[in-house]
KEDRENZA-513002 format. One record per residue: x, y, z of N, C-alpha, C in turn; residue number from 1. Coordinates in steps of 0.1 Angstrom, whole numbers, always signed. Layout:
BEGIN
ATOM;X;Y;Z;X;Y;Z;X;Y;Z;NUM
...
This chain:
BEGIN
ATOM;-52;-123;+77;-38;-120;+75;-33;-108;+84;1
ATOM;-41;-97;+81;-39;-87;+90;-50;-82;+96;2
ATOM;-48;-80;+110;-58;-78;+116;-57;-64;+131;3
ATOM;-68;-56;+131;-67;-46;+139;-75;-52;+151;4
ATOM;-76;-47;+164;-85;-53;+174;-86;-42;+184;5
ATOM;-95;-34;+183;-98;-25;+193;-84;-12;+196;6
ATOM;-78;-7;+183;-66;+0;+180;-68;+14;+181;7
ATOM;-66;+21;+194;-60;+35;+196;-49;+39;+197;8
ATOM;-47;+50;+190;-33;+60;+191;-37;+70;+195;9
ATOM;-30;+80;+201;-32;+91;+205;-22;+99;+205;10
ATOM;-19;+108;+194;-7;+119;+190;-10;+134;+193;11
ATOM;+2;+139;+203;-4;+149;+213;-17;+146;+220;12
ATOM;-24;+157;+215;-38;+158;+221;-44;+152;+209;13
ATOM;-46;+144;+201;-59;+143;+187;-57;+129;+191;14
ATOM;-67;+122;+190;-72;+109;+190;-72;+105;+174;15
ATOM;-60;+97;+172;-58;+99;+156;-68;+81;+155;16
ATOM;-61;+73;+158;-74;+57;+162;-79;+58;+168;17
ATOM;-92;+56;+166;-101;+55;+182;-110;+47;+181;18
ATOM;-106;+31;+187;-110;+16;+188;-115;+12;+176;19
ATOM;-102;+11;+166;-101;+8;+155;-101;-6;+150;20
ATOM;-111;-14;+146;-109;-31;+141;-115;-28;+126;21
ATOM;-105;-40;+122;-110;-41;+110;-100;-54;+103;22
ATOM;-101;-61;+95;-94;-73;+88;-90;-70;+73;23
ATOM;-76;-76;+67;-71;-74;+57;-77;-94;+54;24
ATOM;-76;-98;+46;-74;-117;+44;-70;-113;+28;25
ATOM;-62;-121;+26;-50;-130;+23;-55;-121;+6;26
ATOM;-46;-121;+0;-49;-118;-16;-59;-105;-17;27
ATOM;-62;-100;-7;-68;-86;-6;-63;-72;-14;28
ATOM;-67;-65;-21;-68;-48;-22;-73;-42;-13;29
ATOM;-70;-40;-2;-71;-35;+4;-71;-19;+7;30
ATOM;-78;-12;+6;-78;+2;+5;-85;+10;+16;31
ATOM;-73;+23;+23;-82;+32;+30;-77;+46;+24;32
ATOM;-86;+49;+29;-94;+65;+22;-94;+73;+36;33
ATOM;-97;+89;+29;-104;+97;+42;-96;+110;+37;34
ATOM;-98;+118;+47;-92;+133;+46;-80;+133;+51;35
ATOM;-70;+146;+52;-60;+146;+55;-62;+146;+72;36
ATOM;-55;+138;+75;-53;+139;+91;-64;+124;+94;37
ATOM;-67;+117;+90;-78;+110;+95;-71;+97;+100;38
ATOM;-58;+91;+96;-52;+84;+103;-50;+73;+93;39
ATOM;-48;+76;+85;-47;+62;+72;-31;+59;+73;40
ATOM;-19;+74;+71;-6;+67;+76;-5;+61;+85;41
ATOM;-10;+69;+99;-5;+60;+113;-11;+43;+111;42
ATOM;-19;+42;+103;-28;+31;+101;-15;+20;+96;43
ATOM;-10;+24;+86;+0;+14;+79;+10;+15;+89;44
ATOM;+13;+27;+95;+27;+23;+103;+24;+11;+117;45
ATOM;+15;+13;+118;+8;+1;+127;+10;-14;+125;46
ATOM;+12;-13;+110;+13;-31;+104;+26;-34;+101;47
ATOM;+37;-26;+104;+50;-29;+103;+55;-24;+120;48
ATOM;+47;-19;+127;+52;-14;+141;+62;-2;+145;49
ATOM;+58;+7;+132;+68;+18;+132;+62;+24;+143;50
ATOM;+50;+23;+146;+39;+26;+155;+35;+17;+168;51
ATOM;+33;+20;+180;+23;+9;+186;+11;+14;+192;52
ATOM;+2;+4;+191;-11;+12;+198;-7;+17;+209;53
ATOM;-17;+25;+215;-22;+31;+226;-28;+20;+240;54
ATOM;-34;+13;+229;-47;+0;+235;-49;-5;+220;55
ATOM;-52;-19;+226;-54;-25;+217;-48;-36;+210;56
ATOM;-47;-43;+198;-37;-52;+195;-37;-57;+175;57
ATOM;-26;-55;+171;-22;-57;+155;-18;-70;+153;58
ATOM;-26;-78;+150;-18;-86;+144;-17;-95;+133;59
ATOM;-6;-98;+131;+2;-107;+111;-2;-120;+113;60
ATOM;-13;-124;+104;-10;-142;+103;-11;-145;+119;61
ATOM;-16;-140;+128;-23;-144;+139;-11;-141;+153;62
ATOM;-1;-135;+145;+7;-131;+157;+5;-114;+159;63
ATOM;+5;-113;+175;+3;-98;+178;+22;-92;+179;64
ATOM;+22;-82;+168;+33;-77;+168;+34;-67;+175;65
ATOM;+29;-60;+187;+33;-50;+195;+34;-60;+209;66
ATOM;+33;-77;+203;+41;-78;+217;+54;-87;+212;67
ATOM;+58;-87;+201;+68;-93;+197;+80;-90;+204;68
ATOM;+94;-98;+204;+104;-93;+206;+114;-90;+193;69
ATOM;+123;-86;+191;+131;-81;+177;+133;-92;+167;70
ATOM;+138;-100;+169;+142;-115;+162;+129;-117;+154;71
ATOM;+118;-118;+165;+102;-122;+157;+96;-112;+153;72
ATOM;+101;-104;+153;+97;-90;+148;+99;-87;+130;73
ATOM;+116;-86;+134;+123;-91;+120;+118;-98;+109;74
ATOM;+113;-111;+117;+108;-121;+107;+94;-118;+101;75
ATOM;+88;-113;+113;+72;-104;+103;+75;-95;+96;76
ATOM;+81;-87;+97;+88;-75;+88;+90;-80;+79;77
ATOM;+96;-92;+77;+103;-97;+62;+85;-106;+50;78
ATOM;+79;-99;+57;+66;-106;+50;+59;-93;+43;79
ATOM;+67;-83;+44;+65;-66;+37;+74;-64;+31;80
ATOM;+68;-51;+19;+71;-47;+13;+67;-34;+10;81
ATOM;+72;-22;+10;+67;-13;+17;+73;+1;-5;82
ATOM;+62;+8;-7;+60;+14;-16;+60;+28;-11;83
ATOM;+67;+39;-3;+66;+50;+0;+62;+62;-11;84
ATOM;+55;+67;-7;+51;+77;-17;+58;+89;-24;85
ATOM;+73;+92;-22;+82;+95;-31;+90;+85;-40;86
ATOM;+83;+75;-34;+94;+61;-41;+111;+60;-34;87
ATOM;+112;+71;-27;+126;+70;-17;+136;+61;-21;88
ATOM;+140;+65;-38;+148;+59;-46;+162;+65;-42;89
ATOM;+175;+64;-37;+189;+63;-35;+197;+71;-48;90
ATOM;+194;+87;-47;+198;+94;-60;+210;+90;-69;91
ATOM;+223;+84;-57;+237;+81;-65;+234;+66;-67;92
ATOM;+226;+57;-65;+228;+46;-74;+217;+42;-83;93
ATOM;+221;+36;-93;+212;+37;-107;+199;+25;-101;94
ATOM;+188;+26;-112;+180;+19;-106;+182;+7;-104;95
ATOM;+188;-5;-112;+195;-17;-106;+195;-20;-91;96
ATOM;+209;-6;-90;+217;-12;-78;+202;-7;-66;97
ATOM;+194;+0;-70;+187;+6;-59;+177;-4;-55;98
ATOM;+174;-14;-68;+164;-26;-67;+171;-39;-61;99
ATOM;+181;-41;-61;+190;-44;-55;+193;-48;-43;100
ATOM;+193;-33;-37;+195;-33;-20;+195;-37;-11;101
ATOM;+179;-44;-13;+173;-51;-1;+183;-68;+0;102
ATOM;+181;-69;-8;+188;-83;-17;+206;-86;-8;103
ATOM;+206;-74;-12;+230;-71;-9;+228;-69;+8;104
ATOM;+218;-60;+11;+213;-57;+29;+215;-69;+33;105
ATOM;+203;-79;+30;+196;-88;+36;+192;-103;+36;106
ATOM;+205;-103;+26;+206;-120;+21;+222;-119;+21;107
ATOM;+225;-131;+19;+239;-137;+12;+240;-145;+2;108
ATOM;+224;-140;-7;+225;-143;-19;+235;-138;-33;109
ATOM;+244;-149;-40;+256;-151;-49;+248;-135;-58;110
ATOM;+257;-128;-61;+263;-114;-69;+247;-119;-83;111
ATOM;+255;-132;-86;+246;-138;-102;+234;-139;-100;112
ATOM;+229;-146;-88;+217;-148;-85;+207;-134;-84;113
ATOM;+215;-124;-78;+209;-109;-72;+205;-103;-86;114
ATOM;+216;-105;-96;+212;-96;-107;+203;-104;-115;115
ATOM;+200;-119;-115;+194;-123;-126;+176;-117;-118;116
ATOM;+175;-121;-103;+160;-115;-97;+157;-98;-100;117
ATOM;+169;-94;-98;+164;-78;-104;+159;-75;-116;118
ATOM;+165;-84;-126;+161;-80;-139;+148;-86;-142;119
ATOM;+146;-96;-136;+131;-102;-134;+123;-96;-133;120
ATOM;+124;-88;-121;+116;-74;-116;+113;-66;-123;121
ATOM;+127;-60;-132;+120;-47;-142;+118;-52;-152;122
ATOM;+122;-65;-156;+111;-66;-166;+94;-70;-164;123
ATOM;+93;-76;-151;+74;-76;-151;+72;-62;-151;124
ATOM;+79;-52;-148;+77;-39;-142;+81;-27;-153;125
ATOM;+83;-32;-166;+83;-29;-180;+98;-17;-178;126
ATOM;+105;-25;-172;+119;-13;-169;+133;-21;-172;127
ATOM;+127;-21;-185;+138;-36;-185;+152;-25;-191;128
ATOM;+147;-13;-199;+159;-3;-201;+163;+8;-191;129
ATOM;+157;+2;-179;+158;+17;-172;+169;+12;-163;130
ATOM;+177;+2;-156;+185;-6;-149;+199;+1;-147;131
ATOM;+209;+13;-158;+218;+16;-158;+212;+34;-155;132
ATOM;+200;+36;-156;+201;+51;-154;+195;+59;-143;133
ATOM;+201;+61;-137;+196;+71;-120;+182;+82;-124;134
ATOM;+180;+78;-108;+168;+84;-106;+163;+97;-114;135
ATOM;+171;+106;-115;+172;+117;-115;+168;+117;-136;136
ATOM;+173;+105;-137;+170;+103;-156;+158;+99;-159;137
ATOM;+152;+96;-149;+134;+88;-153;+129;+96;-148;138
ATOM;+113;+98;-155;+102;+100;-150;+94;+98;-138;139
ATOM;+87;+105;-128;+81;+100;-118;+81;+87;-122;140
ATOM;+66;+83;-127;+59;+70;-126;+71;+58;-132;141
ATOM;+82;+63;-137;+91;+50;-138;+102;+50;-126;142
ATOM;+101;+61;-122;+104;+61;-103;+98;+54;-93;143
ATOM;+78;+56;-90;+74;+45;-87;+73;+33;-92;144
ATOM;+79;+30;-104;+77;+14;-109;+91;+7;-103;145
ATOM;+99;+16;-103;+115;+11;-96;+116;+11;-78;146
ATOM;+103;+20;-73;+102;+18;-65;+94;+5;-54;147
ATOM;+86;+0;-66;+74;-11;-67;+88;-20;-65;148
ATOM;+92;-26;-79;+102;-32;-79;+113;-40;-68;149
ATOM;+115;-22;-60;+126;-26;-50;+119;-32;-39;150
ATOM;+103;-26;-39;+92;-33;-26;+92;-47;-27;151
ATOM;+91;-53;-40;+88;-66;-43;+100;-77;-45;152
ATOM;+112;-68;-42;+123;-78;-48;+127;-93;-40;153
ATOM;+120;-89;-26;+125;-100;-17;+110;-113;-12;154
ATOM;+104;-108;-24;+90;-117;-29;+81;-117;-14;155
ATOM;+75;-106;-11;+69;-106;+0;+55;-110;+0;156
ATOM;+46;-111;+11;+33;-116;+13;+25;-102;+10;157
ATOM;+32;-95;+17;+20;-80;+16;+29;-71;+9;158
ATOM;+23;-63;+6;+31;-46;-2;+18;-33;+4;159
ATOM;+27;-27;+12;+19;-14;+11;+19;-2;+10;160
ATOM;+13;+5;+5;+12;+14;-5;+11;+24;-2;161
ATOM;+16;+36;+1;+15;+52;+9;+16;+57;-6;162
ATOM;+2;+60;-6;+2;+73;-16;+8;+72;-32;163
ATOM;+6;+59;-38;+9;+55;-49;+10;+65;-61;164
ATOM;+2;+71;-61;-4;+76;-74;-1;+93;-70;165
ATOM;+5;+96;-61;+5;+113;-57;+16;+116;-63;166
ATOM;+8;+130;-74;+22;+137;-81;+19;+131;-92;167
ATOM;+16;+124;-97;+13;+113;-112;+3;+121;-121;168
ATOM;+2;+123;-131;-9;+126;-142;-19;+116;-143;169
ATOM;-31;+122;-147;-42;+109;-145;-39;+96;-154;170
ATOM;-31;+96;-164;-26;+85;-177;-17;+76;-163;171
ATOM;-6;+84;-161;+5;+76;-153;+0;+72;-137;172
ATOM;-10;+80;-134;-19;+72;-123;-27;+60;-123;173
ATOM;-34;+61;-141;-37;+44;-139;-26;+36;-145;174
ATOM;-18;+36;-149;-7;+27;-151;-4;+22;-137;175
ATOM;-2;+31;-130;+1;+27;-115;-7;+16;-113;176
ATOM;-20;+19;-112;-34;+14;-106;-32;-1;-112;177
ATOM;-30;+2;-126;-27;-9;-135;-15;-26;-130;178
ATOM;-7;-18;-125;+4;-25;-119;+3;-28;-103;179
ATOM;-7;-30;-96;-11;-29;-81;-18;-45;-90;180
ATOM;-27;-38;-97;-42;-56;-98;-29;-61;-103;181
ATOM;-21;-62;-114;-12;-72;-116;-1;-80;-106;182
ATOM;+1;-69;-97;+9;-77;-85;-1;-85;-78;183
ATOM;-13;-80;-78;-25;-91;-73;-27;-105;-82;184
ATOM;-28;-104;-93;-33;-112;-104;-23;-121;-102;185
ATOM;-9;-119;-106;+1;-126;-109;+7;-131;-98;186
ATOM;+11;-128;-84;+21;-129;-80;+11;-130;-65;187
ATOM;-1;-131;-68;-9;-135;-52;-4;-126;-42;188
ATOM;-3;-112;-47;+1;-105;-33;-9;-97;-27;189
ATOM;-10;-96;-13;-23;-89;-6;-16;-72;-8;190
ATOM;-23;-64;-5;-20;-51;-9;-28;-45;+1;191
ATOM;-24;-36;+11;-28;-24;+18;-25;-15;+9;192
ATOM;-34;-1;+4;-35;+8;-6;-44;+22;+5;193
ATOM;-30;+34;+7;-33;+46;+14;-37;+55;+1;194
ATOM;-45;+60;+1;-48;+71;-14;-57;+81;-9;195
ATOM;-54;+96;-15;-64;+98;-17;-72;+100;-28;196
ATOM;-70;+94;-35;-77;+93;-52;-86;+78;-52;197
ATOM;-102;+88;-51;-111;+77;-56;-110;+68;-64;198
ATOM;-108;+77;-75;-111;+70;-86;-103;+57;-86;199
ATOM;-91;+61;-81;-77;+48;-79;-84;+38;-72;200
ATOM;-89;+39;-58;-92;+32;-48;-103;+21;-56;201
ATOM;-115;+30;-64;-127;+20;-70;-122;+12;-81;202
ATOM;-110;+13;-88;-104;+8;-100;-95;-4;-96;203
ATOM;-91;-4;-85;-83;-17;-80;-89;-21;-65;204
ATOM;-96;-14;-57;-96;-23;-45;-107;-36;-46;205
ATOM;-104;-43;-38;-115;-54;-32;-126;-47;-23;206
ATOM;-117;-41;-15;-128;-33;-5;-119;-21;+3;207
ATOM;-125;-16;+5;-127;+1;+5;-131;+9;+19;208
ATOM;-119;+7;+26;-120;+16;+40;-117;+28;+41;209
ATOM;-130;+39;+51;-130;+55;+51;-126;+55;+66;210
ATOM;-115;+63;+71;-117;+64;+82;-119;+81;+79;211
ATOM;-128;+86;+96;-130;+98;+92;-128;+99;+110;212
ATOM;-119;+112;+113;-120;+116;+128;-115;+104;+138;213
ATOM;-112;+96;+131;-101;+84;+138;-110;+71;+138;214
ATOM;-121;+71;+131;-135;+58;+132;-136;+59;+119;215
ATOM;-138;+43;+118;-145;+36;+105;-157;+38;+101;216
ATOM;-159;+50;+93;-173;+53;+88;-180;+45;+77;217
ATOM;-168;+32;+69;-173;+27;+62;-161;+14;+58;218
ATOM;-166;+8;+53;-157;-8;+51;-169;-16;+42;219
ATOM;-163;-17;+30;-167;-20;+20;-164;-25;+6;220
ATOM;-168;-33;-4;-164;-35;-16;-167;-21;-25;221
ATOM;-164;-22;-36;-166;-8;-44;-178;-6;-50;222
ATOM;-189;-14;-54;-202;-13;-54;-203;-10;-39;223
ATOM;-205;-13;-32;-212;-9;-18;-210;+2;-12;224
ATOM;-193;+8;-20;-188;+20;-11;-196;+31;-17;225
ATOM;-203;+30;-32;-205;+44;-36;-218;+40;-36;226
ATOM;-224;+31;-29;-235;+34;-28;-238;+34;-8;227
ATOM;-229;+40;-2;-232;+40;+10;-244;+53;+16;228
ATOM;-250;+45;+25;-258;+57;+31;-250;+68;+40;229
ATOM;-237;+70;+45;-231;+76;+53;-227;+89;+46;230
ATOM;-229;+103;+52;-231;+115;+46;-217;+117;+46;231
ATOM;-209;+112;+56;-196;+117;+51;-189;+110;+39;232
ATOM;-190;+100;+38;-187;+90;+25;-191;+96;+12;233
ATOM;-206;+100;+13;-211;+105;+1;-206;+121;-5;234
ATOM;-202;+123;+6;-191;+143;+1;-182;+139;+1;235
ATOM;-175;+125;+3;-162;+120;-3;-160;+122;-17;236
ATOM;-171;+105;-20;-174;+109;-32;-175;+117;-41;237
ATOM;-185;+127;-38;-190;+138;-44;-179;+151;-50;238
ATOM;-172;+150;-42;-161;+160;-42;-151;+155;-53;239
ATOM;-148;+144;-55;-142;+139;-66;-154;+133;-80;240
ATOM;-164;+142;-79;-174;+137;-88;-178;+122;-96;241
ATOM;-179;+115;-82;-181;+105;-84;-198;+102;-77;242
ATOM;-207;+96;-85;-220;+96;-81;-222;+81;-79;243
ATOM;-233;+80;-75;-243;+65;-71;-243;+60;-88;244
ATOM;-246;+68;-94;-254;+66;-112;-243;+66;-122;245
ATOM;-244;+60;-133;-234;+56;-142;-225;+46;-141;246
ATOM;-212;+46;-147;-205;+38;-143;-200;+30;-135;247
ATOM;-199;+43;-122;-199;+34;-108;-209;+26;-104;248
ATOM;-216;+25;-105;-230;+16;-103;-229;+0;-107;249
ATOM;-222;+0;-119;-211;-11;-127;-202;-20;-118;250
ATOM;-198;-8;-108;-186;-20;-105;-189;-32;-98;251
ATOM;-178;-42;-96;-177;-53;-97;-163;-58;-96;252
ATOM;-158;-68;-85;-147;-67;-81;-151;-88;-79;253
ATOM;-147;-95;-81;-142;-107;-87;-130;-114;-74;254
C-alpha cells in the first residue's frame, strides 16, 4: 500500500533520510519510533507529498506520488486521513461543525446526509455529547477523539498519526491507543503511527520501525522489536523501562 524505495531528504546540511525503503501493506499498524530529529515527521510528510524526496521514490497502491500531477495527486490525497498532534481543531466552531469540514470543503454532500455521518463518527468515537461544545470546553483526549473523528469522516484507506498520545496522561494515552486498534478492527483502516511512547507503539502496532540518524535500525513486529540485538534499539527501550523479560516477552500481535 505504501511504499518507500531508496528515500533521501536532505534539510540544510543534515541528511534527515538516507536511502530509506521500507513497506506499509494494507490493514497495517504501522509504527515509527526514534529520537527527536531522526526523521519520523519528514517520513509521514512524504506519504501525502508535503515533502519530496531528494532521490528516490514514494509510492500509494503502486502509484509514485512525487511524480504525480495535481488532479492525481488529489485523488491519492483523498485516501488519507491525517490526525495532527494538536488535534488542529478550529476554536470558533463547535466540534460538529469542525467534524464536519472536510465533508462541506469537499463534497456536495445534502446538509442531512453531512450531519447524519458526523454523528456516526462521535458516536464510534464515544462523543456523542460533545457535538455542540467548542474546543476550548473539552478535554485534550476528547480533543484528539474529535480530531480522530474529523480524520476519519471522509472514510479513508489510511490515517496517520503525528504524535497521538503527546500531552495525554498515561489513562487518556491508552484510551487513545485504545481507539487506533479499533479503527483497525472495525473499520479495516491501515494506520501510520509517529510516537514517541513505547509503550503506545508495543500496545497497538503490527510492526515497529526505529529510524535513528536518518537509517532503519530496525523494522519489526513487537515481539521482535524488544527483543532486538541493535544497541541503539535496546537504550530505546531501556530508557522507557521497557526490558526483553516480563510482559514484553508476551507480546503478540494477530
Amino acid at each position: 500500500m505504501i511504499r518507500f524505495d531508496k528515500v533521501t531528504k536532505v534539510l540544510g546540511r543534515k541528511t534527515v533520510l538516507d536511502n530509506v525503503s521500507f513497506e506499509v501493506g494494507e490493514g497495517e499498524t504501522f509504527v515509527i519510533v526514534g529520537l527527536s530529529g531522526a526523521g519520523k515527521s519528514v517520513t509521514l510528510k512524504h506519504m501525502i507529498r508535503l515533502m519530496l524526496p531528494d532521490s528516490g521514490t514514494v509510492s500509494i497502491d503502486g502509484e509514485a506520488i512525487n511524480l504525480l500531477g495535481r488532479g492525481a495527486l488529489r485523488e491519492v490525497r483523498s485516501k488519507f486521513g491525517v490526525l495532527f498532534q494538536s488535534a488542529a481543531l478550529l476554536q470558533w466552531m463547535n466540534v460538529r461543525d469542525n467534524v464536519a469540514l472536510p465533508l462541506r470543503e469537499h463534497t456536495k454532500m445534502p446538509e442531512e446526509e453531512i450531519i447524519s455521518r458526523v454523528n456516526e463518527k462521535l458516536e464510534l468515537l464515544s462523543l456523542d455529547d460533545a457535538g455542540d461544545k467548542f474546543p476550548s470546553d473539552i478535554s485534550g483526549g476528547m480533543q484528539k477523539r474529535a480530531g480522530l473523528a474529523r480524520a476519519i469522516i471522509m472514510d479513508p484507506k489510511i490515517v496517520l498519526y503525528d504524535e497521538p498520545t503527546s500531552g495525554l496522561d498515561p489513562v487518556t494515552s491508552r484510551r487513545i491507543d485504545d481507539l487506533i486498534v479499533n479503527m483497525r478492527k472495525r473499520l479495516g483502516i491501515t494506520s501510520v503511527v509517529v510516537t514517541h511512547d513505547l509503550h503506545s507503539a508495543l500496545a497497538i502496532g503490527s510492526r515497529i520501525m526505529m529510524l535513528h540518524q536518518g537509517q532503519i535500525v530496525e523494522n519489526a513486529p513487537p515481539a521482535g522489536f524488544i527483543k532486538s540485538k541493535n544497541e541503539t534499539v535496546q537504550s530505546f527501550l531501556e530508557s522507557q523501562y521497557i526490558t526483553k523479560k516480563g510482559k514484553w516477552e508476551e507480546l503478540s500481535h494477530e
